[in-house]
C-alpha positions in Angstrom: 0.0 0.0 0.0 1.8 2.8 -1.5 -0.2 5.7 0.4 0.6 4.2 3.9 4.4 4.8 2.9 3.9 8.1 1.5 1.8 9.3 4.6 4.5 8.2 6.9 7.8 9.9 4.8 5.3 13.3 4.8 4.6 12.8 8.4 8.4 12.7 8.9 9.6 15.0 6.4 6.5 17.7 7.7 7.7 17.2 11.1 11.7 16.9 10.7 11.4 20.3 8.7 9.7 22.0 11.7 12.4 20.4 14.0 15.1 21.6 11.8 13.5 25.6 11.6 13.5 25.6 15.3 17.4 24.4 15.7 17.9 27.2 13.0 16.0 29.5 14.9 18.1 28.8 18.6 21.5 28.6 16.3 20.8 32.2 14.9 19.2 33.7 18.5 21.7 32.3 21.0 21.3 35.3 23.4 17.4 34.6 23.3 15.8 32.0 25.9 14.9 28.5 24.5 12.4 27.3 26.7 9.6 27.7 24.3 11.5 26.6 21.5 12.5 23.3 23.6 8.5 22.7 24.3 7.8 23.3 20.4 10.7 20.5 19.5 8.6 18.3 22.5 5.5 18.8 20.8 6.7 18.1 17.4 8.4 14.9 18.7 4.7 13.9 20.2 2.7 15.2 17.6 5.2 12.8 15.7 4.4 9.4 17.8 0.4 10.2 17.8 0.3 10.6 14.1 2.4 7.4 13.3 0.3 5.4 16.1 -2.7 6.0 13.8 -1.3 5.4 10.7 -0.2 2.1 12.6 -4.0 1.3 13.6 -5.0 -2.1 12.7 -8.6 -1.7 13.1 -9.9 0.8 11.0 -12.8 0.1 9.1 -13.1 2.7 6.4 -9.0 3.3 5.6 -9.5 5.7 3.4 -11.1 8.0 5.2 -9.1 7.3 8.1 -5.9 8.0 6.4 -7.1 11.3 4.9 -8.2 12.3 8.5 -4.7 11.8 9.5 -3.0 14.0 6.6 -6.0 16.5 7.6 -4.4 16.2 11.6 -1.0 16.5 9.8 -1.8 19.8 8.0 -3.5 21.8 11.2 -0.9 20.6 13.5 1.8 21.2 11.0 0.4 24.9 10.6 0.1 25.5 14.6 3.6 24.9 15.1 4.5 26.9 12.1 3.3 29.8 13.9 4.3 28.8 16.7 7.9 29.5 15.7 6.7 32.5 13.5 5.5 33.9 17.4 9.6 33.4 18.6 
């Protein structure tokens, strides 16, 4: 199933890219606090685990829709932490 593979590499690609902005973000702001950029990593990192444990579901009766909900999850959550590091 080619779609489960391709949700999974954007899941990681959507989510390693926000991980990567916010190191970029501390390496050029070294004088500025990174607490909240630390808790923006964490939530990527979770948002990360939830999204791959539903891919990872077993019992899902209707997979297409289920797997579209999940890129719809990946999209708005992908967008939230976007401006979440827009707000540093």
């Amino acid at each position: 199933m080619a779609n489960v593979r391709n949700l999974k590499k954007d899941i990681n690609y959507v989510l390693g890219d926000i991980i990567e902005a916010v190191y970029i973000w501390e390496y050029a702001n070294t004088d500025k606090d990174t607490k909240k950029s630390e808790a923006i990593i964490d939530e990527a990192i979770s948002t990360f685990d939830e999204l791959i444990a539903m891919v990872n579901a077993k019992d899902v009766e209707n997979q297409k829709a289920h797997f579209k909900g999940i890129a719809n999850d990946l999209e708005t959550k992908g967008k939230a932490l976007i401006e979440k590091i827009n707000k540093l």
